[in-house]
PDB file of N, CA, C and O in Angstrom:
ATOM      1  N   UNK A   1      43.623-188.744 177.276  1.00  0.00           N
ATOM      2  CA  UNK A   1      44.800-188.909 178.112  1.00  0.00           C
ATOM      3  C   UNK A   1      45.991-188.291 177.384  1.00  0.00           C
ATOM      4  O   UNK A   1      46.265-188.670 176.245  1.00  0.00           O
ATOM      5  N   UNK A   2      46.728-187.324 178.020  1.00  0.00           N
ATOM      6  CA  UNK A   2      47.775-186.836 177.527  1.00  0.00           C
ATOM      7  C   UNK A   2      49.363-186.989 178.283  1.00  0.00           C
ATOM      8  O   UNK A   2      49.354-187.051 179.512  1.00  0.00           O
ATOM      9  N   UNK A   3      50.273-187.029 177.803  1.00  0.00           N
ATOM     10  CA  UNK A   3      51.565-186.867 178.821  1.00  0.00           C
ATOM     11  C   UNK A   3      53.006-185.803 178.654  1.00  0.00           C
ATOM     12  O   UNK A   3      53.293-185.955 177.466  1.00  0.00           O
ATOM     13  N   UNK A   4      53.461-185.368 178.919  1.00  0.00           N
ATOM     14  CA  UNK A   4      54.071-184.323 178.652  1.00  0.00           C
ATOM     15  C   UNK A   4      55.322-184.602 179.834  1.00  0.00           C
ATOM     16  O   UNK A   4      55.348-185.212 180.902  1.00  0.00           O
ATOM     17  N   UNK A   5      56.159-183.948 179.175  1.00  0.00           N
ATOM     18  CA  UNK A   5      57.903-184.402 179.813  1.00  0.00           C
ATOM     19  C   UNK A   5      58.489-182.477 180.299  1.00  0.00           C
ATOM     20  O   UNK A   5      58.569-181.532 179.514  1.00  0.00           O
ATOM     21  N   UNK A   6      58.693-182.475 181.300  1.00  0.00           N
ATOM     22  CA  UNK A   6      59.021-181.149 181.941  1.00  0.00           C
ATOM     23  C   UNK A   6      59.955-180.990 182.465  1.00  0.00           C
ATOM     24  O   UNK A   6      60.254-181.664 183.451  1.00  0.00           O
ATOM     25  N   UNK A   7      60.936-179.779 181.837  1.00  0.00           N
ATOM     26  CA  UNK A   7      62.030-179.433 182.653  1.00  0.00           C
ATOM     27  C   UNK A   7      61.972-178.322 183.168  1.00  0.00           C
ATOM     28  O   UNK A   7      62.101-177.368 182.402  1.00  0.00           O
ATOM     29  N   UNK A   8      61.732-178.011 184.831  1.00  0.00           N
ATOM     30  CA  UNK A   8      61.965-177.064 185.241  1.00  0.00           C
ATOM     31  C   UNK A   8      62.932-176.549 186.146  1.00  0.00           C
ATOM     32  O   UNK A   8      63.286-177.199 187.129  1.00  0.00           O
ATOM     33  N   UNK A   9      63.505-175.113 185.804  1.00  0.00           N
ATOM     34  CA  UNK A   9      64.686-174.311 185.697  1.00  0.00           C
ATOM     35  C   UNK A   9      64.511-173.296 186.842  1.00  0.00           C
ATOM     36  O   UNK A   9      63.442-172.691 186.918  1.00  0.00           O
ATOM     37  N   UNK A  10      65.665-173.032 187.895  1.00  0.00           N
ATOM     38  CA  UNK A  10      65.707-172.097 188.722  1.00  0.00           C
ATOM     39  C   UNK A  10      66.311-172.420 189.911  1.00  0.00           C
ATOM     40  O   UNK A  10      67.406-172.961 190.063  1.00  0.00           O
ATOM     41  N   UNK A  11      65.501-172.043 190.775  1.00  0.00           N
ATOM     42  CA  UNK A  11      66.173-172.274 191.994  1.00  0.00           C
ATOM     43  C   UNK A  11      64.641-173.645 192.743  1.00  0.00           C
ATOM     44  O   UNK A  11      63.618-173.376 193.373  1.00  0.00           O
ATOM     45  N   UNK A  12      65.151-174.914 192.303  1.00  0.00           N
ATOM     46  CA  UNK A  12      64.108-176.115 192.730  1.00  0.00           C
ATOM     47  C   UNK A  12      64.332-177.290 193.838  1.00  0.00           C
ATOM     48  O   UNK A  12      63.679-178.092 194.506  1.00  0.00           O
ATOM     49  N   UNK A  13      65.666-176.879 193.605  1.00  0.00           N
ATOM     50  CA  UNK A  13      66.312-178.010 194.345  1.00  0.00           C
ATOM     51  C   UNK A  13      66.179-177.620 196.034  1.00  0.00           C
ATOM     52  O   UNK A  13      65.816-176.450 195.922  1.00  0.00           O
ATOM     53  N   UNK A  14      66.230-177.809 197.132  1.00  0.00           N
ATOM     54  CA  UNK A  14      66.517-177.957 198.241  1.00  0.00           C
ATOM     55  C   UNK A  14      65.234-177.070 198.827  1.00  0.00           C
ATOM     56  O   UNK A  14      65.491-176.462 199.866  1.00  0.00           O
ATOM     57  N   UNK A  15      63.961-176.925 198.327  1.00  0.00           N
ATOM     58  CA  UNK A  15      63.003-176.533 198.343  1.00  0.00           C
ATOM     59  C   UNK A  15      61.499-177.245 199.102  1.00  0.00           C
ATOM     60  O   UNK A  15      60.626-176.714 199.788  1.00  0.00           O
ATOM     61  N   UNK A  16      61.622-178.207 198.776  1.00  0.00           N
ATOM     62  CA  UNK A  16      60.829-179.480 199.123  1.00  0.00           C
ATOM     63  C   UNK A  16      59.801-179.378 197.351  1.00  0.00           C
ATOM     64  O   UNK A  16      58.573-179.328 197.272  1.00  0.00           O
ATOM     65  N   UNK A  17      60.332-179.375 196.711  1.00  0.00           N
ATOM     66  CA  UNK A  17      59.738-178.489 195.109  1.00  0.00           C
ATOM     67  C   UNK A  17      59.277-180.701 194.567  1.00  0.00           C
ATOM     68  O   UNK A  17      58.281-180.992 193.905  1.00  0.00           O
ATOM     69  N   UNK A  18      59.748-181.194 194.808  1.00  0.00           N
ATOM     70  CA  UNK A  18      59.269-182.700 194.496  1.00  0.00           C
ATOM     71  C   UNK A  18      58.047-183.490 195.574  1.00  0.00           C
ATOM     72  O   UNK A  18      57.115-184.285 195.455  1.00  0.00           O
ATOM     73  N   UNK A  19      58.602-182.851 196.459  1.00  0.00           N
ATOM     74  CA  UNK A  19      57.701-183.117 197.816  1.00  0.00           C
ATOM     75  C   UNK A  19      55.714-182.503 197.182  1.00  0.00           C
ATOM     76  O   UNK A  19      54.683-183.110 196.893  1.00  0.00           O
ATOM     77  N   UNK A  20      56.056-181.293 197.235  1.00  0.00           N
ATOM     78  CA  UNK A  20      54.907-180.453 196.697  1.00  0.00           C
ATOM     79  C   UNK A  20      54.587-181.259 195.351  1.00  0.00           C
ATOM     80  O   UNK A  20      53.393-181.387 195.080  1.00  0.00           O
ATOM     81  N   UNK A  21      55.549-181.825 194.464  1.00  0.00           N
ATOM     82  CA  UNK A  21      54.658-181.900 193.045  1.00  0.00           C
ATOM     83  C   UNK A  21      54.212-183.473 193.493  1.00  0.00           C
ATOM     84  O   UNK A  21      53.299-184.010 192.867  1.00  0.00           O
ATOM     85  N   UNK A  22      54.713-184.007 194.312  1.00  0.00           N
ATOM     86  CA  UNK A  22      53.974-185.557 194.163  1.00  0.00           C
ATOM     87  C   UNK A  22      52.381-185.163 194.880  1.00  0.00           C
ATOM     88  O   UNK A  22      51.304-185.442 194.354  1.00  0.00           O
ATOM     89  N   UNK A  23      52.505-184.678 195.779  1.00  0.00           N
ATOM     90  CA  UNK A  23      50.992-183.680 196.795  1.00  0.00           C
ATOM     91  C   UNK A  23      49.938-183.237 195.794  1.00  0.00           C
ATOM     92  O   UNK A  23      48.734-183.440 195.947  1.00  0.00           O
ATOM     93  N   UNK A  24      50.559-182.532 194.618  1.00  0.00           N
ATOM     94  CA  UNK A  24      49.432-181.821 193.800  1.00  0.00           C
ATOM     95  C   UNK A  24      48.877-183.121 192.768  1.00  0.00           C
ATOM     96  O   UNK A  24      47.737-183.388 192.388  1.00  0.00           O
ATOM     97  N   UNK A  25      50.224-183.805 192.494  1.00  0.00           N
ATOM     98  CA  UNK A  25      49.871-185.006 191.667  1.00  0.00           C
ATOM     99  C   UNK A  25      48.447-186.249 192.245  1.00  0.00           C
ATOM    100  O   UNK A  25      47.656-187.016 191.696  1.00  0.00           O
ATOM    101  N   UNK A  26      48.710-185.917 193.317  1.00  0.00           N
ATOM    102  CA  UNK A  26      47.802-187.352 194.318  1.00  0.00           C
ATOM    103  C   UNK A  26      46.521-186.666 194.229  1.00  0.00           C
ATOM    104  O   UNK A  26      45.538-187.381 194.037  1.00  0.00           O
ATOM    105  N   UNK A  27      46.327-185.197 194.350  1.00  0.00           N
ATOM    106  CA  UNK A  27      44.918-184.269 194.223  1.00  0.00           C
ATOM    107  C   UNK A  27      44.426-184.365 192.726  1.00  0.00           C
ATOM    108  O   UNK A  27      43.335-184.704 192.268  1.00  0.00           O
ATOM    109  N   UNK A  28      45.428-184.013 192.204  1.00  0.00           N
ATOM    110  CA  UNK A  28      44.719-183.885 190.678  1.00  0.00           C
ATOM    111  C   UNK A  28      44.438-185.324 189.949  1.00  0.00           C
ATOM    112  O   UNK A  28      43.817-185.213 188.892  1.00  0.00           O
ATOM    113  N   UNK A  29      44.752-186.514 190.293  1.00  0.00           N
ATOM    114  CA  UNK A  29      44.781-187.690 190.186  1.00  0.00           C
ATOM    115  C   UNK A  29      45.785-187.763 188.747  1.00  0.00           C
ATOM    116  O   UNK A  29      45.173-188.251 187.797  1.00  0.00           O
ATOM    117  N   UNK A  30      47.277-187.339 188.431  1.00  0.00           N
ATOM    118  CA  UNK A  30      47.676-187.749 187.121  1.00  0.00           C
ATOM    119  C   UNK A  30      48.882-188.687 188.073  1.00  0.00           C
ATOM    120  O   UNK A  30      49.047-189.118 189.214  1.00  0.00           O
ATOM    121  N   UNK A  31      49.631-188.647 186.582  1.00  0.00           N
ATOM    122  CA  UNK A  31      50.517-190.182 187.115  1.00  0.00           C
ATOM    123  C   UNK A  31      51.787-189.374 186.512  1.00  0.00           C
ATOM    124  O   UNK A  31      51.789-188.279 185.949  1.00  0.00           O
ATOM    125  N   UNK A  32      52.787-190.181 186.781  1.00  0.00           N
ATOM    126  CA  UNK A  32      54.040-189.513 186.013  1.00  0.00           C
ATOM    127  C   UNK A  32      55.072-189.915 187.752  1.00  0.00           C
ATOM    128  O   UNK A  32      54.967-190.633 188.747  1.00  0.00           O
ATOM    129  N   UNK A  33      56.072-188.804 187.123  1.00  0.00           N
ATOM    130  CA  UNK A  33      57.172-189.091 188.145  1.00  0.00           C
ATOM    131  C   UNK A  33      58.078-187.831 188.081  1.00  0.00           C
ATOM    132  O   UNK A  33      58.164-187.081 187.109  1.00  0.00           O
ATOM    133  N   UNK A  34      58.882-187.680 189.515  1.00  0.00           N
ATOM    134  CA  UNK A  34      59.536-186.176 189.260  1.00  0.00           C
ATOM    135  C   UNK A  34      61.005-186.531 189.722  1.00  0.00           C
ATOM    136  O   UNK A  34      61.033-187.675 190.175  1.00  0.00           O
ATOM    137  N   UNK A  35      62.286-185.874 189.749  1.00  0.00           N
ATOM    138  CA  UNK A  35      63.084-186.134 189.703  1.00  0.00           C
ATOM    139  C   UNK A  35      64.561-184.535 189.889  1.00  0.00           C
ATOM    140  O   UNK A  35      64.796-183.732 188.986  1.00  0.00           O
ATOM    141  N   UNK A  36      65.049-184.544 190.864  1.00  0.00           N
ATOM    142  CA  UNK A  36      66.380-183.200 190.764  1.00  0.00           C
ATOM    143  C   UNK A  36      67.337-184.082 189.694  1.00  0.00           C
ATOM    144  O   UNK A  36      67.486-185.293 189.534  1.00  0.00           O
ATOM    145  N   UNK A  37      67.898-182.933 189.057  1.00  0.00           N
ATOM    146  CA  UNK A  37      69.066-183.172 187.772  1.00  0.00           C
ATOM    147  C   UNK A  37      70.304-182.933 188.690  1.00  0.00           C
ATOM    148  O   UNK A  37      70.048-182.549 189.831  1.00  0.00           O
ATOM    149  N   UNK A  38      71.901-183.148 188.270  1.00  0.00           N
ATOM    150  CA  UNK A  38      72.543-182.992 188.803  1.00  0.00           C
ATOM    151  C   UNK A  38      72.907-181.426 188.095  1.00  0.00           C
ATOM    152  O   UNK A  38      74.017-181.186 188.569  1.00  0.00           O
ATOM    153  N   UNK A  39      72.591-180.446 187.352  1.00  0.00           N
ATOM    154  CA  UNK A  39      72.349-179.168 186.964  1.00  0.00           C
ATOM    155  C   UNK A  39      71.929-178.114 187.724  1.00  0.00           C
ATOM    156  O   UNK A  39      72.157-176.919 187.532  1.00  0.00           O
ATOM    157  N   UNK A  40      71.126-178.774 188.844  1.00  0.00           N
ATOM    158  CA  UNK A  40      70.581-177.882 189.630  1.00  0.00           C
ATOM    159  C   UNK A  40      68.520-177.797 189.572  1.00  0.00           C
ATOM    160  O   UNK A  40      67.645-177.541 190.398  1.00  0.00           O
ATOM    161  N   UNK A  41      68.548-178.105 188.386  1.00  0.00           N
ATOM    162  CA  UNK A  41      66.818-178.629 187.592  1.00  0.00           C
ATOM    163  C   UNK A  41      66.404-179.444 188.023  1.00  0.00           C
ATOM    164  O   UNK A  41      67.091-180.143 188.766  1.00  0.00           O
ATOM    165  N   UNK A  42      65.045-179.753 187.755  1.00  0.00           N
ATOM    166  CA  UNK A  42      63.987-180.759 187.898  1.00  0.00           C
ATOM    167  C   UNK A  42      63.421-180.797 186.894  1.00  0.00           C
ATOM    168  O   UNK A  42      62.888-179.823 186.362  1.00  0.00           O
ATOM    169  N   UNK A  43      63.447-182.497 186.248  1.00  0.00           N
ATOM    170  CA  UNK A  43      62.345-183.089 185.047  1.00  0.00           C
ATOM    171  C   UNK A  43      61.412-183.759 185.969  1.00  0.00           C
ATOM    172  O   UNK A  43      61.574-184.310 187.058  1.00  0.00           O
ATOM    173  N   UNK A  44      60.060-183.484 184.977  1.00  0.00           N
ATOM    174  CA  UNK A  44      59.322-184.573 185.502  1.00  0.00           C
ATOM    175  C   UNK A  44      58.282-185.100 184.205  1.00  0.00           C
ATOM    176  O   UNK A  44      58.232-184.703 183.041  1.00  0.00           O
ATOM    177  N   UNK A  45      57.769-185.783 184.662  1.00  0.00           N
ATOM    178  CA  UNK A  45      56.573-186.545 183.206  1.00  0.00           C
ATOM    179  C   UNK A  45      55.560-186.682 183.978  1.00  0.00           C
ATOM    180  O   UNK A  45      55.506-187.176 185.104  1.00  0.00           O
ATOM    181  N   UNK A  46      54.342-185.996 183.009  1.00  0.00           N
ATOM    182  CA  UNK A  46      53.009-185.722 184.150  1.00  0.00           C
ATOM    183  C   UNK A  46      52.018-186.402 183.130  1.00  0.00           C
ATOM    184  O   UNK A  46      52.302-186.256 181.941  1.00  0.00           O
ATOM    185  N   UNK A  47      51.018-187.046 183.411  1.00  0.00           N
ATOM    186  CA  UNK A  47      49.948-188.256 182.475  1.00  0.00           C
ATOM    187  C   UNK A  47      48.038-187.776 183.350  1.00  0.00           C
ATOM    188  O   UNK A  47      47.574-187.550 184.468  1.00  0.00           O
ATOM    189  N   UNK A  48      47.678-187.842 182.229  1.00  0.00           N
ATOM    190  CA  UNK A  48      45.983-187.425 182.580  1.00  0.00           C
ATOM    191  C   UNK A  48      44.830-186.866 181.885  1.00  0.00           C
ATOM    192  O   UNK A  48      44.812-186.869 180.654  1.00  0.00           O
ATOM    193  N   UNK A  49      44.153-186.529 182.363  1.00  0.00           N
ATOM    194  CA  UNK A  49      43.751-185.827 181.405  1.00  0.00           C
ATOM    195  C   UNK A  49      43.896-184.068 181.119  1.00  0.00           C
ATOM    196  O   UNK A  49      44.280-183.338 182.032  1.00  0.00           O
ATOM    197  N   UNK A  50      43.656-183.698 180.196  1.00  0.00           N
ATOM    198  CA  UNK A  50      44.065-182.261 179.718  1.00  0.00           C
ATOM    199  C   UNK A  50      44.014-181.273 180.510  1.00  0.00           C
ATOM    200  O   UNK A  50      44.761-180.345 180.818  1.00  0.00           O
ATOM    201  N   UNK A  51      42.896-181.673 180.815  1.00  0.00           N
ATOM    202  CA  UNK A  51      42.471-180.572 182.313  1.00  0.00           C
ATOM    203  C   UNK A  51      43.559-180.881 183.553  1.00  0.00           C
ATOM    204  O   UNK A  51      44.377-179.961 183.522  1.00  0.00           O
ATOM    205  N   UNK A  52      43.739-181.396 184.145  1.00  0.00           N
ATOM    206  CA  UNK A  52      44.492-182.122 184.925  1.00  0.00           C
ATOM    207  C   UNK A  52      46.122-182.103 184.900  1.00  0.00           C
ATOM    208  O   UNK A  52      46.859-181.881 185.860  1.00  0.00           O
ATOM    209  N   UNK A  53      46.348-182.279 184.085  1.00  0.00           N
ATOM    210  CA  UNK A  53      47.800-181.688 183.521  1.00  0.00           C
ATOM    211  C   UNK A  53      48.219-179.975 183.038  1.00  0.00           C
ATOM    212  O   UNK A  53      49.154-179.199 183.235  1.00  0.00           O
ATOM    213  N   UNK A  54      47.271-179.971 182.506  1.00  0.00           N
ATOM    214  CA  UNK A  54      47.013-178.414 182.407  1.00  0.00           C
ATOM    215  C   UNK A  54      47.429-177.539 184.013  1.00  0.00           C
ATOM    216  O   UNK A  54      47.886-176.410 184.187  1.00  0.00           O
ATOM    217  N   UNK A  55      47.072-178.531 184.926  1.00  0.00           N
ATOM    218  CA  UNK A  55      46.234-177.164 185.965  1.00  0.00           C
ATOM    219  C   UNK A  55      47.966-178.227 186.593  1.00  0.00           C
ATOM    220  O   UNK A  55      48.812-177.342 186.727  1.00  0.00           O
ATOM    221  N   UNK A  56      48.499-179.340 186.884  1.00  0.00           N
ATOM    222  CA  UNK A  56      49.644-179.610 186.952  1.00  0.00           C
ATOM    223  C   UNK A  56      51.052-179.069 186.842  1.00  0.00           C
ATOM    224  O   UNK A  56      52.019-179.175 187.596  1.00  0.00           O
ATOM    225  N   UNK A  57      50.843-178.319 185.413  1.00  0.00           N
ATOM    226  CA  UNK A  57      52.136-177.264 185.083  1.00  0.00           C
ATOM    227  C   UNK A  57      52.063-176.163 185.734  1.00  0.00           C
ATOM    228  O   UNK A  57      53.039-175.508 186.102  1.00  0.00           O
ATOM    229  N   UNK A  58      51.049-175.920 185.895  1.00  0.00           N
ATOM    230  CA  UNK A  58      50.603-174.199 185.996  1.00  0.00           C
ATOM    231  C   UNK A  58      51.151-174.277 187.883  1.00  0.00           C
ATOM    232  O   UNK A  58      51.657-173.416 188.601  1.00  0.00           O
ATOM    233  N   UNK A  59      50.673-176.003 188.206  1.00  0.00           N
ATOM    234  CA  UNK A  59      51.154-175.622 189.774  1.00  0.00           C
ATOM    235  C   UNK A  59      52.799-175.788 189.799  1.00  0.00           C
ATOM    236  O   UNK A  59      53.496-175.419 190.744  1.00  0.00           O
ATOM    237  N   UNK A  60      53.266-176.375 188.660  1.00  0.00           N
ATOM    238  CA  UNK A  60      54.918-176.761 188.737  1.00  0.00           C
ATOM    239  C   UNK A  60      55.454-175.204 188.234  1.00  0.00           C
ATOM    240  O   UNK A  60      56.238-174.675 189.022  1.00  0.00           O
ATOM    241  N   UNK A  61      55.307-174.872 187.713  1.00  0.00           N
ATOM    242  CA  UNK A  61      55.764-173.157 187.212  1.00  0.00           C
ATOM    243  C   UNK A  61      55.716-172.102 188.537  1.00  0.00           C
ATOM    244  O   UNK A  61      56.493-171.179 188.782  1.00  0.00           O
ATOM    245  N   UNK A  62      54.415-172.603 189.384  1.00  0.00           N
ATOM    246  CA  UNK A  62      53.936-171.506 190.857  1.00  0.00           C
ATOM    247  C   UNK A  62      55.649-172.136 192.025  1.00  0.00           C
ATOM    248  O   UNK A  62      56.454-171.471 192.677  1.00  0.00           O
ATOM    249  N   UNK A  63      55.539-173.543 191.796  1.00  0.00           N
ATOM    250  CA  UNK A  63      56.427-174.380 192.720  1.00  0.00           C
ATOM    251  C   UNK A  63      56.316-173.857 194.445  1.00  0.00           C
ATOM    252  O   UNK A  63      55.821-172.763 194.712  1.00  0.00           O
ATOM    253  N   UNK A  64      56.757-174.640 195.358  1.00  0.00           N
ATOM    254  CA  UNK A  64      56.634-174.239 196.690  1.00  0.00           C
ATOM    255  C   UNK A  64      57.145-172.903 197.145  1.00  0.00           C
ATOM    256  O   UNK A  64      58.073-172.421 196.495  1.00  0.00           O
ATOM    257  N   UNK A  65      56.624-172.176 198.267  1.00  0.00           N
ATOM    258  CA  UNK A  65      57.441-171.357 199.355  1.00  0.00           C
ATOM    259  C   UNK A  65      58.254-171.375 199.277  1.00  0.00           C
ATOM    260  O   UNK A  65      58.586-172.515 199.603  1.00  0.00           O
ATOM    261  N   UNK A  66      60.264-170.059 198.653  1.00  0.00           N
ATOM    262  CA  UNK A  66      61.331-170.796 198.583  1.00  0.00           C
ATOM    263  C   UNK A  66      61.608-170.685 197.112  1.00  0.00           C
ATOM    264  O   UNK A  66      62.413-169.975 196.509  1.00  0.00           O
ATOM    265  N   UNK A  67      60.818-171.483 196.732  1.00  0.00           N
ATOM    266  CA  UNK A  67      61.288-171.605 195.184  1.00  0.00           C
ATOM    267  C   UNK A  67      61.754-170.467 194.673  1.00  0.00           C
ATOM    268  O   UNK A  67      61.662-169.449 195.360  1.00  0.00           O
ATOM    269  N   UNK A  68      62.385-170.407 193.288  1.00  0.00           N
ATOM    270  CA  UNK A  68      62.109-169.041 192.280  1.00  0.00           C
ATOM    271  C   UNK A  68      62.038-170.211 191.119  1.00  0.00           C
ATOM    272  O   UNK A  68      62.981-171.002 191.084  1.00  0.00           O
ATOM    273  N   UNK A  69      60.946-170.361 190.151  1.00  0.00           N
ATOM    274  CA  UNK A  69      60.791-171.355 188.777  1.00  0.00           C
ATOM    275  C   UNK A  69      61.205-170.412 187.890  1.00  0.00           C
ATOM    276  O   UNK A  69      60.333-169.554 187.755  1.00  0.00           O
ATOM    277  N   UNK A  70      62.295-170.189 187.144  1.00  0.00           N
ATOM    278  CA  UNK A  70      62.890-168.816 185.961  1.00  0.00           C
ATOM    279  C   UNK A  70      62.153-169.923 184.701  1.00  0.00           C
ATOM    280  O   UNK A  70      61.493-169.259 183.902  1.00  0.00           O
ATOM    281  N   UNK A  71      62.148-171.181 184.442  1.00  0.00           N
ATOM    282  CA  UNK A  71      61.531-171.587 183.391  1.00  0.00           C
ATOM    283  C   UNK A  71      60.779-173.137 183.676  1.00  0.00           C
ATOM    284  O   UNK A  71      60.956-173.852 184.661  1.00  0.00           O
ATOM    285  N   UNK A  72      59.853-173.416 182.439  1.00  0.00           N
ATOM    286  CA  UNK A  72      59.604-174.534 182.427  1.00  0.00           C
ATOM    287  C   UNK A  72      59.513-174.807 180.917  1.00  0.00           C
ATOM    288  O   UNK A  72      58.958-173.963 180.214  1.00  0.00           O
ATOM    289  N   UNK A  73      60.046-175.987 180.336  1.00  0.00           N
ATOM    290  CA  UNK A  73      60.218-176.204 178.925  1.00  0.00           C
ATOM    291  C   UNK A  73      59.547-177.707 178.918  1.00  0.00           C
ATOM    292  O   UNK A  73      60.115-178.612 179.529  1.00  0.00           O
ATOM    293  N   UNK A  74      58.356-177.936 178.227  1.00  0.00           N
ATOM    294  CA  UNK A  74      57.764-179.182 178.049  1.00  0.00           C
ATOM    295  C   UNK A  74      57.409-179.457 176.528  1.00  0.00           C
ATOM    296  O   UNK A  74      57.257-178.689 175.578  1.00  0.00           O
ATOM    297  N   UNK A  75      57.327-180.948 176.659  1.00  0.00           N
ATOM    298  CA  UNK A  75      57.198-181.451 175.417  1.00  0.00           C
ATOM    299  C   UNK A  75      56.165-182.385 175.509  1.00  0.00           C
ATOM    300  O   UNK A  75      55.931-182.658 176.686  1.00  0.00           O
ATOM    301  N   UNK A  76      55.433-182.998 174.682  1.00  0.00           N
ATOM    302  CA  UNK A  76      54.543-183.699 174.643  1.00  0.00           C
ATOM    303  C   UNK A  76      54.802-185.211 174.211  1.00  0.00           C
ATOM    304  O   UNK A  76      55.029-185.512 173.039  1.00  0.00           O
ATOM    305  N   UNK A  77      54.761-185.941 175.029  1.00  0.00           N
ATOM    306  CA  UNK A  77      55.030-187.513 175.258  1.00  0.00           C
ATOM    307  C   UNK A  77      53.448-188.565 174.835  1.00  0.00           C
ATOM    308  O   UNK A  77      52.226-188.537 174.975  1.00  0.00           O
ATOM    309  N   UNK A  78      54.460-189.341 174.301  1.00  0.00           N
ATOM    310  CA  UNK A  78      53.183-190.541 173.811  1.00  0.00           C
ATOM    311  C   UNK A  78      52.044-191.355 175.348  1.00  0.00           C
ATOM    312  O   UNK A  78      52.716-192.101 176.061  1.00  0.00           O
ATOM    313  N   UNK A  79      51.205-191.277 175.585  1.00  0.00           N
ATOM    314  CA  UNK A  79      50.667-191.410 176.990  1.00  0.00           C
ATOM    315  C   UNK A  79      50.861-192.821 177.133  1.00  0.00           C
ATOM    316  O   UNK A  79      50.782-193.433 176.067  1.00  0.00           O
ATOM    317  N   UNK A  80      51.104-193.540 178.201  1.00  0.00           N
ATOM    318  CA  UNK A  80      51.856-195.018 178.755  1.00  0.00           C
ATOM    319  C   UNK A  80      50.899-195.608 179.859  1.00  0.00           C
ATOM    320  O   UNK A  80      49.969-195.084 180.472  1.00  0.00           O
ATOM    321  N   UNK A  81      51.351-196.673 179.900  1.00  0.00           N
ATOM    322  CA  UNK A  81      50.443-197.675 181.045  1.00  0.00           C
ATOM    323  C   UNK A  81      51.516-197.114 181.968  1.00  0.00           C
ATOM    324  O   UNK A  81      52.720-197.281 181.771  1.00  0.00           O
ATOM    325  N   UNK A  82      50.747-196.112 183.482  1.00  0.00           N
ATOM    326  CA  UNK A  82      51.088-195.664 184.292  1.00  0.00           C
ATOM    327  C   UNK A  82      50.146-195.781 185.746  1.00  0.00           C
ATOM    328  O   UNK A  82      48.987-195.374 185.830  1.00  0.00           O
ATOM    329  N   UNK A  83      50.776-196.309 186.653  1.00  0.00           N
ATOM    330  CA  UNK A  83      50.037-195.828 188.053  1.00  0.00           C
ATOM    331  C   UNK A  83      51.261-195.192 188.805  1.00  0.00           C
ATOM    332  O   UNK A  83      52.479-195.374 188.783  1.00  0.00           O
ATOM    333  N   UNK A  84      50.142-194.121 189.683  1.00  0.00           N
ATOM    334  CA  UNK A  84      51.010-193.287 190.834  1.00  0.00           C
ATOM    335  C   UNK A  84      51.988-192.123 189.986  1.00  0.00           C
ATOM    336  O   UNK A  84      52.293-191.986 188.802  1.00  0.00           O
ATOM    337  N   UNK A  85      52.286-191.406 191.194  1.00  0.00           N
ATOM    338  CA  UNK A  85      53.433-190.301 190.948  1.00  0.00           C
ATOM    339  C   UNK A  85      54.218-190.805 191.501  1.00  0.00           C
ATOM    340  O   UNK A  85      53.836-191.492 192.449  1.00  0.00           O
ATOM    341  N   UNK A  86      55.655-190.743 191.228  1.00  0.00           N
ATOM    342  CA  UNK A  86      56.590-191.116 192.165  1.00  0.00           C
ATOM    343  C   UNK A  86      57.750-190.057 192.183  1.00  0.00           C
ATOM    344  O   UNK A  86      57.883-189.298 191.223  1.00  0.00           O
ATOM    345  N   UNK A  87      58.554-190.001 193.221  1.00  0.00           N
ATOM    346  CA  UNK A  87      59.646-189.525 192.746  1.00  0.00           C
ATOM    347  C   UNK A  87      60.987-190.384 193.091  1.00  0.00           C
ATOM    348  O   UNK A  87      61.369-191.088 194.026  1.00  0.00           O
ATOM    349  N   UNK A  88      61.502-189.939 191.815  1.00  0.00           N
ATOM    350  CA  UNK A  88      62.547-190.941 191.741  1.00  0.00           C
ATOM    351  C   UNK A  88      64.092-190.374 191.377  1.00  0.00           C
ATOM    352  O   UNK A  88      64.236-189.242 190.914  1.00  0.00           O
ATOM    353  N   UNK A  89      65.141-191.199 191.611  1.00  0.00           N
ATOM    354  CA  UNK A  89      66.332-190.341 191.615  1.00  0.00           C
ATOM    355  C   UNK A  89      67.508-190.374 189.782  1.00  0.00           C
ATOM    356  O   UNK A  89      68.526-189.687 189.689  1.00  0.00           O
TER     357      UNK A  89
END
């Protein structure tokens, strides 16, 4: 089980770009939570296993129809007693 903390950079906001990551989250079965910054960004914290999170970023970097993702900067988080994706404000 791994967890990792993500900030991604661009154009995310008014996209449905949280909408889409809770969707991929419920398929890939990880847990975590996503969130718009008042910057214009989106953090989120994604929990699972390697594979699973792995294939998680790779869909948060692609982001919805709309989007443009110019970056994603993650760090690696201690893994937590977690259920569900949520998004939260």
């Amino acid at each position: 089980m791994i967890r990792r903390h993500v900030l991604v950079s661009g154009l995310v906001q008014g996209v449905g770009y949280r909408y889409l990551a809770r969707k991929h989250a419920e398929r890939l079965a990880v847990t975590g939570w996503v969130r718009n910054l008042p910057d214009g960004s989106v953090e989120a914290e994604v929990q699972g296993s390697e594979a699973a999170v792995d294939e998680m970023l790779r869909r948060l970097e692609a982001g919805p129809p709309g989007s443009q993702v110019t970056g994603l900067v993650v760090t690696d988080l201690d893994p937590r007693d977690d259920e569900g994706f949520r998004i939260t404000r």
